[in-house]
N, C-alpha and C positions, 0 to 999 in steps of 0.2 A: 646446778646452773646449766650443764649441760643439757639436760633432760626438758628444762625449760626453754633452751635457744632451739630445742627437736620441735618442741609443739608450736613455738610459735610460725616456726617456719611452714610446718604443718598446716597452719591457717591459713597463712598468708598463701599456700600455694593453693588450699582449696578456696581460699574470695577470688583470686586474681581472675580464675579462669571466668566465675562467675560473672565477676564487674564487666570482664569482657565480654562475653553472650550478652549481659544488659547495654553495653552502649552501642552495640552492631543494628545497625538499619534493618529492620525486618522488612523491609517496602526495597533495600537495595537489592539490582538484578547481577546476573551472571549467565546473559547469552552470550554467544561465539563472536569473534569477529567479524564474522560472514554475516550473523542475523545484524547485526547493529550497525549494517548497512540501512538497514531499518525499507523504506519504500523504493529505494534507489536498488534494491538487490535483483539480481535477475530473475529469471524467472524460473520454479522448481523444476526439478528432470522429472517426469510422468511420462505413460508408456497405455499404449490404445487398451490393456488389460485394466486400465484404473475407469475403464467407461464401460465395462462389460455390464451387461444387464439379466435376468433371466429370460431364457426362453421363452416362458407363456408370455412375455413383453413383445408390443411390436411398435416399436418410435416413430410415433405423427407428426413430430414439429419441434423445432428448436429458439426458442429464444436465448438470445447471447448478445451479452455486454461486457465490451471490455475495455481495459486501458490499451493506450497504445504500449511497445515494446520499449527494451530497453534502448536509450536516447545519450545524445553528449549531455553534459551539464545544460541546464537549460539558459543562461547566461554568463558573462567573463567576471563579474562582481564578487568574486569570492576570492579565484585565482589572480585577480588584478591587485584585491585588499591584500593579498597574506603577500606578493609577490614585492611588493611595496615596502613590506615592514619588514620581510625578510632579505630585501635588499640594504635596507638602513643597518638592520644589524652586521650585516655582513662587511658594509663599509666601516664600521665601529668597529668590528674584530672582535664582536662577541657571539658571533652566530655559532651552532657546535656542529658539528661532522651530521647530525640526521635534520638539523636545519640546512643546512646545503644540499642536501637530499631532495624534502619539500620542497626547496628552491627548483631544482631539477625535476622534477614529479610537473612541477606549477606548469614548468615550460612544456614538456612533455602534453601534458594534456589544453594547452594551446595550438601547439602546434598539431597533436591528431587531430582536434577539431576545426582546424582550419577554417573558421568564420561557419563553422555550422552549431552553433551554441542552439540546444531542444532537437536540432533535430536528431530521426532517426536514424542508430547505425546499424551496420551491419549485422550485430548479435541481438537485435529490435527484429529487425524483418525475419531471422530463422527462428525465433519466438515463435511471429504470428503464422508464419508457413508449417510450422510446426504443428501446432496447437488447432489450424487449419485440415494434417492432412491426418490427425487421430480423429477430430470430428468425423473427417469423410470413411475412415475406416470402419470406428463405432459402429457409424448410422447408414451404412451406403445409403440404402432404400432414399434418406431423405437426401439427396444429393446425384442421385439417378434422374436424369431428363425430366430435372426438377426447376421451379422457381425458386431466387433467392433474394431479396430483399436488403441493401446496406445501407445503413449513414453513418456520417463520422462529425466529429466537429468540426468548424473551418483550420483549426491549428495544425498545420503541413505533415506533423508526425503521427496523429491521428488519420487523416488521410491516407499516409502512406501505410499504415497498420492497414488500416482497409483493404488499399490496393494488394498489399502482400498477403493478405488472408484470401482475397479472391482470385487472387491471379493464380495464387497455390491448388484451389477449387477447378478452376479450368483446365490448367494443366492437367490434373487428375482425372476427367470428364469434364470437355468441349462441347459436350451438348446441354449443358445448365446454362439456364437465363438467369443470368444476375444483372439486378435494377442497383446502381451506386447513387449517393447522392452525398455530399460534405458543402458546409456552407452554414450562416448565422441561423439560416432559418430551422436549424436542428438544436438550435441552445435550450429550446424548453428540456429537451431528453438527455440533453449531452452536456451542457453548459449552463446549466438553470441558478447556477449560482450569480451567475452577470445579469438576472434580468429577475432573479425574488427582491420584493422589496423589503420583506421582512429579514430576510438575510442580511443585507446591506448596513439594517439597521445594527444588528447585533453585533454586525463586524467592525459598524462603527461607536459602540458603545466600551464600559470602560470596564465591564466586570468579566472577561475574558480576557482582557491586558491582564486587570490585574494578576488573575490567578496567575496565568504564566509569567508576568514579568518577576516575580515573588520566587517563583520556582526558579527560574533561570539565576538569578543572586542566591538562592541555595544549592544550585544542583552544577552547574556550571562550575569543572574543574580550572582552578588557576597554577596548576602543577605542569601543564602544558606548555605552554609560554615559557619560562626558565628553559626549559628541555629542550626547547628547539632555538630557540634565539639567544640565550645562554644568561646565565644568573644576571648579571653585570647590565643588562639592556632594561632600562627601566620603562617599566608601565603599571597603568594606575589596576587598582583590581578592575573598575570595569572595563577596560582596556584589553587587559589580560584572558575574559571571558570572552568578549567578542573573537578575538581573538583564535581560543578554542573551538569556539563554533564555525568561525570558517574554516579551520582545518579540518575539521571533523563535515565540513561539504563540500569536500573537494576529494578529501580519500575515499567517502562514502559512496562517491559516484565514480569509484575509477571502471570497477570491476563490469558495469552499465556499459562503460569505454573499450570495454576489455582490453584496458591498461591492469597489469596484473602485477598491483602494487602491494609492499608488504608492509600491510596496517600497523603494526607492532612497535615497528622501526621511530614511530613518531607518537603513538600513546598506547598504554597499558590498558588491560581487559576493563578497568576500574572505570578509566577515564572518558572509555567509549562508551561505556553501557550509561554512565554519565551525560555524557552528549547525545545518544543516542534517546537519551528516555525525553530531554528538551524537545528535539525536534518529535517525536510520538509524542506527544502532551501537545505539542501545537497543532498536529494533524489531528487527535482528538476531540481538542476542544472547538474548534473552525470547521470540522466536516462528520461531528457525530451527533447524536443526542447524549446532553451530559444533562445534571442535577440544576445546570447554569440553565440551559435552553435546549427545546428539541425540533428548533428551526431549522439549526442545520442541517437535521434528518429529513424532517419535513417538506423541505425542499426538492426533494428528489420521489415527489409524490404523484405528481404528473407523469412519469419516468414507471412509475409501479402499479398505476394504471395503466398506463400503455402495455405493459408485461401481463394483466388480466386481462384486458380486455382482446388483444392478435392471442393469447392463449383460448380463450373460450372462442373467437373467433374462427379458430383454426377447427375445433371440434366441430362446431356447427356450420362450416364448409363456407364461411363469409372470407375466410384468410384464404389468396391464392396463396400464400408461399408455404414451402415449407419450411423454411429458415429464415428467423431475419437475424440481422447482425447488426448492432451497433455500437461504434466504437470514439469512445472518452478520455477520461483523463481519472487517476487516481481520485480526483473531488469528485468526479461521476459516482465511483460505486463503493465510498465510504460512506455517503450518507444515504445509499440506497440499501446497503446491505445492514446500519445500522438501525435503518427504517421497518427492515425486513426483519429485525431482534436474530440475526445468524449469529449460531453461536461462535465467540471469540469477537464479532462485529459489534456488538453493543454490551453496554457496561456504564452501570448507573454506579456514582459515590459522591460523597465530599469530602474524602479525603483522596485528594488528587496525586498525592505520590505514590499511590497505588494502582496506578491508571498504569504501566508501564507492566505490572505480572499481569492482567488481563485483558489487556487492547495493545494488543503490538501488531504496526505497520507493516511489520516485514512477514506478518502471515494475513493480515486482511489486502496488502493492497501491494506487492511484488510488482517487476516492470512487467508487462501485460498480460495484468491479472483478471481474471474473467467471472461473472456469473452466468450460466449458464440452466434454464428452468427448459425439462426436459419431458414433452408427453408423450404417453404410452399410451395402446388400448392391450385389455386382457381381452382372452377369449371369448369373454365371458359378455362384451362388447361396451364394459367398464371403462371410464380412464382414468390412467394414476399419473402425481407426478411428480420427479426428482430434481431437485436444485444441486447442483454440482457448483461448487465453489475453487476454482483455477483448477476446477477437472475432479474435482475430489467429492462424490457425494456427502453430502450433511444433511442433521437433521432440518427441516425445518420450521416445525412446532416446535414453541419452547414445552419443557419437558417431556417430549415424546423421543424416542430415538427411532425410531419407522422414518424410515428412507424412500419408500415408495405410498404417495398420501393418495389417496383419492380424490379427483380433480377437485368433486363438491367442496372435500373439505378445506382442501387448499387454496381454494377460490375464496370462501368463506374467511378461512385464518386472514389471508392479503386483501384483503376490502376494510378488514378492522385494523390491519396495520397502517392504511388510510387515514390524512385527518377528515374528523366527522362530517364536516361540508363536503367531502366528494364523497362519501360513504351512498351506496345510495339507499 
């Protein structure tokens, strides 16, 4: 009998583990709490050695786009909803000790932002003076009693991204002509999402809700809610999600604030990678090419012609400048970079819970995150050229890993990444 309670136990402890590896989510994630800041996260630490080039290189011209820096929340609607419901509970006397915390955090980043909701702060501007004075290092040559060409969007934080990337350029060398300009009439490059029609449509259509409203009722922890406002405070399950997701956008964007909050304290690794994969599924599906539609992408196609055309300009001596800068918003250079198939920036499926292990926010599109297409001539009186993604070279043929292309050919690949009607 004994022998018989040994094997069966035996069993059971070899299915148990089994059952478990079968019902674990193979699509669930396990980034840090820092990544699952997701597009609100600052911006990576990089050093003028991550823009070194070879010597037989010598750099003709910079094209650069970018978001603006990191910014307060860009509205009070998150911290007014949780601030609200986490007042009722507290009047109930069921709120818990890390609920009065949020509570405190709530106020806390009211009162840093002091009626400045979007705009840029402080750790926004050394972003872009930053990121400004490794370009000037890299490249002196093109920033030597040079032309500089900017625009930005009309939205104040983008301007100001500007003003601090160029003010930082002067300081460094007062003999550079920089030409600024911000205002509506830059939306086709910067903003092109307010003025596509075929955009509009898609965004007003209903097979994009679906997918994510689908996902949000599956993915959306309700384990959240209890934890901070405490068992006894009743709300319905969709209540309880919404819920989630304003907490999860208000800590998300403390560190943006640099309010140096401890994520933990109000939801576990599980919960955030949870919330965090919602919000990336919604920047995905609204500002990528997906299996849904590749308008979003397409959108920012006028924008990728402008990038070929002041590049080949610049060789054949029609571009004065040798830098232009222009500076957007995270919808700028998601659907430019996924129009451009960079890798990690585009990702085709139908199964959309998988959208979260290979398109994540917080490495395509950080607070001011840049593309940057970089020409060269060789000795040889050849030109090549490098796409650097927030300063980081990448490839930019799919399947090739050569880092330095040949203009032809990289002129060639970006015309086909065009849709056909501007192809010429």
């Amino acid at each position: 009998m004994k022998k018989l309670l040994f094997i069966a136990a035996a069993i059971i402890s070899y299915i148990a583990p089994t059952q478990t590896a079968i019902a674990a989510d193979p699509t669930e994630t396990h980034y840090s709490m820092e990544q699952c800041q997701g597009s609100a996260i600052p911006y990576p630490a990089r050093t003028v050695k991550d823009l070194a080039y070879p010597d037989s290189l010598t750099p003709v011209y910079i094209n650069h786009v970018g978001r603006h820096g990191a910014r307060f929340l860009s509205s009070s609607k998150y911290t007014t909803s949780l601030s609200r419901v986490l007042h009722r509970a507290d009047s109930l006397r069921t709120i818990s000790p890390a609920g009065k915390e949020l509570l405190r955090l709530c106020d806390l980043v009211v009162a840093r932002t002091g009626g400045r909701w979007g705009a840029l702060d402080s750790l926004g501007m050394a972003e872009q003076r930053a990121i400004a004075s490794r370009a000037f290092a890299a490249f002196p040559t093109l920033f030597k009693d040079r032309k500089i060409n900017a625009i930005s969007s009309y939205v104040p934080r983008c301007v100001m991204s500007m003003d601090e990337f160029t003010h930082q350029l002067t300081r460094l060398n007062n003999r550079i002509e920089i030409y600024t300009a911000s205002g509506r009439q830059n939306n086709q490059l910067v903003r092109f999402w307010e003025t596509d029609p075929e955009y509009k449509d898609f965004m007003a259509g209903e097979e994009w809700h679906k997918v994510y409203d689908e996902y949000v009722d599956s993915h959306a922890p309700l384990t959240v809610a209890p934890r901070l406002l405490g068992s006894k405070y009743q709300l319905t399950d969709g209540e309880a999600r919404d819920f989630g997701i304003a907490v999860y956008k208000v800590i998300a964007g403390c560190s943006a604030m640099g309010i140096g909050a401890d994520l933990s304290q109000f939801v576990t690794e599980s919960e955030i990678n949870a919330l965090w994969s919602i919000e990336n599924l919604h920047h995905y599906l609204t500002h990528s090419a997906s299996t849904l539609s590749t308008v979003p992408a397409t959108m920012a196609a006028p924008l990728l012609a402008d990038l070929i055309k002041t590049c080949q300009d610049a060789i054949s001596g029609a571009n004065p400048y040798s830098v232009m800068l222009r500076f957007g918003h995270a919808e700028t250079l998601m659907p430019l970079l996924s129009l451009m198939h960079l890798p990690g920036c585009y990702y085709m499926t139908n199964y959309f819970d998988t959208v979260g292990m290979h398109w994540r926010d917080f490495y395509v599109v950080p607070m001011a995150s840049n593309l940057q297409m970089i020409l060269f001539r060789a000795e040889s009186g050849n030109y090549y050229l490098r796409v650097d993604l927030n300063e980081t070279p990448v490839s930019l043929i799919p399947g090739r890993s050569i880092i330095y292309i040949p203009w032809n050919t990289a002129q060639d690949y970006l015309v086909r990444c065009l849709p056909i009607q501007m192809q010429p």
